[in-house]
C-alpha positions as CSV (number, residue, x, y, z in Angstrom):
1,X,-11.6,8.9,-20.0
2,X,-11.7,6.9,-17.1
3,X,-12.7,8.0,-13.6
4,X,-10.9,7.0,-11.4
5,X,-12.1,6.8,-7.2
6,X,-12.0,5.1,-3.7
7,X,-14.2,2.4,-3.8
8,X,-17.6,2.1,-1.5
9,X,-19.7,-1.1,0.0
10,X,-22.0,-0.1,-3.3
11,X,-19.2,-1.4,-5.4
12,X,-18.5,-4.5,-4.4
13,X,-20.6,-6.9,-7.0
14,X,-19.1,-4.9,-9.3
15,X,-15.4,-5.4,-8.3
16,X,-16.5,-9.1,-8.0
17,X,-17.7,-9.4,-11.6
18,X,-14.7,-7.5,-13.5
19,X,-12.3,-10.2,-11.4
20,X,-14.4,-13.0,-12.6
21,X,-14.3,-11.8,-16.3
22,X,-10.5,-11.2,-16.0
23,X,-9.3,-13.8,-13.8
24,X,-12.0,-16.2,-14.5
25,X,-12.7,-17.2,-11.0
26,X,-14.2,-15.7,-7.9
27,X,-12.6,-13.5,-5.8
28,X,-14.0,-14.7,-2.3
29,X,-13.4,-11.9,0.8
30,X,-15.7,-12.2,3.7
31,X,-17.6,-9.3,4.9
32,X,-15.0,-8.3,7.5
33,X,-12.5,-8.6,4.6
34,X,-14.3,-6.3,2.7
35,X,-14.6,-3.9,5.6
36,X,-11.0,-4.0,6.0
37,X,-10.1,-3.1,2.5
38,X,-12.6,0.1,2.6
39,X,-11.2,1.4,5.8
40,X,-8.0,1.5,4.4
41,X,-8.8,3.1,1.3
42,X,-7.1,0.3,-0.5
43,X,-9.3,-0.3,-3.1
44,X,-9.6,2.1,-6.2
45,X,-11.9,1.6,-9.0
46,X,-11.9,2.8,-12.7
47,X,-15.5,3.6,-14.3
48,X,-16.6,4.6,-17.2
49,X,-20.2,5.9,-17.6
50,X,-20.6,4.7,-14.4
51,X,-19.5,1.5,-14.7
52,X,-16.9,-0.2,-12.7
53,X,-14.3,-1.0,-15.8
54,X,-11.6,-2.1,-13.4
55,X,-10.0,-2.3,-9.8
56,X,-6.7,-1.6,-8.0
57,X,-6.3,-2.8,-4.3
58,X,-3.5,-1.6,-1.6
59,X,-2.7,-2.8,1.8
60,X,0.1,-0.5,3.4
61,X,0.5,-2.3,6.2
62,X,0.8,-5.9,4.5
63,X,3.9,-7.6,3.8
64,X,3.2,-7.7,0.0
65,X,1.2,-4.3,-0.4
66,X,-0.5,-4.4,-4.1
67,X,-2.9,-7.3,-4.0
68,X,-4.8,-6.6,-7.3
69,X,-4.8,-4.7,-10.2
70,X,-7.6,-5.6,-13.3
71,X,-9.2,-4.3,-15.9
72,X,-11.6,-5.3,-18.2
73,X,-9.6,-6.9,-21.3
74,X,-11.6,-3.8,-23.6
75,X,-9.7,-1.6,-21.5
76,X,-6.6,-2.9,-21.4
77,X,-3.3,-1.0,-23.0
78,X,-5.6,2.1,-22.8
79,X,-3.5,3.6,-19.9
80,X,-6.2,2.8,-18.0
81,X,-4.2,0.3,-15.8
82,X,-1.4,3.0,-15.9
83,X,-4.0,5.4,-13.7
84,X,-5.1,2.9,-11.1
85,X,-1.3,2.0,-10.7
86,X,-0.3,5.8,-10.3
87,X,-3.3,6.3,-7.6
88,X,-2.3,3.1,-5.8
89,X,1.5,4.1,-5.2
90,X,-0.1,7.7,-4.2
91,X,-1.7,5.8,-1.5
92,X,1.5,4.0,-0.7
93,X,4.1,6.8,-1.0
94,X,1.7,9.0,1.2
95,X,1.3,6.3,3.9
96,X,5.4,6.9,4.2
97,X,6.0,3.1,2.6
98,X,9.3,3.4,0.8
99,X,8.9,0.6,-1.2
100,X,6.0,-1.2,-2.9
101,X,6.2,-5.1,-2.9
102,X,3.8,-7.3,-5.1
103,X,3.1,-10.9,-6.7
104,X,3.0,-10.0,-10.6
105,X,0.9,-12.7,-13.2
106,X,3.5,-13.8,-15.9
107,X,1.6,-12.0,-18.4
108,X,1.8,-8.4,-16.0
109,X,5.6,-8.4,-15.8
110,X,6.4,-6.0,-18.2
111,X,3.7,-3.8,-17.6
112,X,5.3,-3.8,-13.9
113,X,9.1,-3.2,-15.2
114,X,8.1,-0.8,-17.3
115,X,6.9,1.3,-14.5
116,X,9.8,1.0,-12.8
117,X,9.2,-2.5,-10.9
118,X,12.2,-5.1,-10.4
119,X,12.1,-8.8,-9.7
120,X,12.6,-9.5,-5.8
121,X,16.1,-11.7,-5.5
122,X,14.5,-15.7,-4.6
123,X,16.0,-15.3,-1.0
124,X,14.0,-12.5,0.0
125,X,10.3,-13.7,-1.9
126,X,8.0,-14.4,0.6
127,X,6.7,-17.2,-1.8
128,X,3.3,-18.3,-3.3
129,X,1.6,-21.1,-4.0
130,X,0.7,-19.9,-7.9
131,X,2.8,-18.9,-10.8
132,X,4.0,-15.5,-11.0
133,X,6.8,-13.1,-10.0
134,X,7.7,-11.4,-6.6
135,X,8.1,-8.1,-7.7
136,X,9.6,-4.3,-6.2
137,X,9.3,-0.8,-6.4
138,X,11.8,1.5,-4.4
139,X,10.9,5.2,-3.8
């Protein structure tokens, strides 16, 4: 079973390299962005063994809240994802947000929907530059 925890400076390479394995290209914060993200306790991590397996990441006070959410493709449909999800709308829902916005991949839609997230109606998408799909989750 996965352990799943606020993420520290330590974990940072870590966090890099599972989005490199899953996304298959850097993720590229600056320090200060990093520093951001720890002070608001928006990034969760998943570890197994004590290693870093995946990575959630929440910004309460962003227009689109959930920035990430990935897991190492050995780890996937293992309720794994399912955890970090839970833990990042605990962050949300206790921060007083009453809905939880995000940009979902193609291939994370239903995992989305079937936790209860909806596609956002086109006039109200704040619109991205990649494919994908604005999505919602109402409290």
């Amino acid at each position: 079973m996965a352990n799943i925890r606020r993420a520290t400076i330590l974990d940072r390479q870590s966090v890099e390299d599972v989005y490199a394995i899953v996304a298959g290209t850097s993720l590229s914060l600056s320090d200060d962005e990093w520093h951001h993200w720890l002070d608001v306790d928006g990034i969760v991590i998943a570890e197994v063994d004590d290693r870093v397996i995946g990575f959630g990441g929440i910004d309460t006070a962003a227009r689109e809240h959930l920035r990430w959410l990935y897991l190492l493709p050995e780890y996937q449909r293992s309720g794994v994802g399912s955890t970090i999800l839970r833990e990042l709308e605990h962050v949300a829902w206790t921060s007083g947000l009453q809905s939880i916005r995000l940009h979902s991949t193609p291939n994370a839609v239903q995992f989305y929907s079937k936790r209860g997230y909806t596609p956002i109606p086109h006039n109200q998408q704040l619109g991205h530059d990649h494919d994908g799909v604005e999505m919602i989750k109402v409290r």
